[in-house]
N, C-alpha and C positions, 0 to 999 in steps of 0.2 A: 501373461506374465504379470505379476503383481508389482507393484509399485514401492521405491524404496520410499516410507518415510520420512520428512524432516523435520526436525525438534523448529521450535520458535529462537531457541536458543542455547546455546551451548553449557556445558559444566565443563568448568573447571579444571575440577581434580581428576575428570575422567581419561581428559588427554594430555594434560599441562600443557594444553593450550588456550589461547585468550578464547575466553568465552562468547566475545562478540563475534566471532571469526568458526569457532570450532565446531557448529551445526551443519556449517555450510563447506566442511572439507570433502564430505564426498562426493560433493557434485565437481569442485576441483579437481579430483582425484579420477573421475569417471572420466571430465574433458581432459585432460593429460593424456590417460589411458585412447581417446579418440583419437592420436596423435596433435591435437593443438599446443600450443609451447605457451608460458608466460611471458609478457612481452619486457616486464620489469625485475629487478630483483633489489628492491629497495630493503625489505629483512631477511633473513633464512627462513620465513614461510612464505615469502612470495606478496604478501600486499605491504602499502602504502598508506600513509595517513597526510591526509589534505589538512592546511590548518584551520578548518571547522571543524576539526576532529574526525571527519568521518573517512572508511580506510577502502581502500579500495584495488581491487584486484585484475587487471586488465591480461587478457591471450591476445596472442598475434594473430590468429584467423575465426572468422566468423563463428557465431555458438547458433546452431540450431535449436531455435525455441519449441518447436514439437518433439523432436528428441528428449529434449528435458521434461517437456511434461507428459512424455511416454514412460519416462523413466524414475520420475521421481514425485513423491507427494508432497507437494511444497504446502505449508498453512498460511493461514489469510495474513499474516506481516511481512509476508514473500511472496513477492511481483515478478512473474517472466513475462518482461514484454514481446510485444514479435519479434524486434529486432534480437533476441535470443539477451538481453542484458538482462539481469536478478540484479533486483534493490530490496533489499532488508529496511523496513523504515525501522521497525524495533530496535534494530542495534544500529541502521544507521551505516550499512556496511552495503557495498558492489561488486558486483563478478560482470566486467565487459568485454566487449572485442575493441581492444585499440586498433580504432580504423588510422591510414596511414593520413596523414594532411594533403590536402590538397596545395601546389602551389599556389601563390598567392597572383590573381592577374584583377588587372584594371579594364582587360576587353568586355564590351556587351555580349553576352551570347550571342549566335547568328540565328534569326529567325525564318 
């Protein structure tokens, strides 16, 4: 199976979508399609902007990092770590797994 491409960076006018965001819809589109959900809905496309600017897209269940890069050709400004999160440093943009918090305890571990 040949590998989908990914642009560095989106156009514009191709999708009328932000072009920081719009290179990296089809690997959004593929984890949907896995059944994983988004875990926010801060615009009508599903990411977030943190106030350093930078905008970020979080699912509710784990992203398989070998999956992704079984399935898609990402280029050197796009990082999948193992933990299966993609950081864009180019645009400055994330796709993660919002892991759930841990309660907060003041106990030692038992050793």
């Amino acid at each position: 199976m040949s590998k989908i491409p990914l642009a560095a960076q989106g156009v514009e006018h191709d999708t009328g979508r932000d072009p920081r965001t719009a290179h990296l819809r089809p690997v959004i589109e593929y984890l949907l399609a896995q059944g994983n959900r988004p875990a926010q809905w801060w615009h009508e496309d599903g990411w977030r902007s943190d106030p350093g600017g930078e905008l970020h897209y979080a699912f509710t269940d784990p992203i398989d990092a070998a999956q992704l890069r079984e399935h898609f050709a990402f280029p050197e400004s796009i990082q999948v770590q193992e933990d299966g999160s993609i950081r864009d440093s180019l645009n400055r943009v994330d796709i993660s797994y919002d892991r759930p918090q841990a309660p907060l305890s003041f106990e030692l571990p038992r050793l």
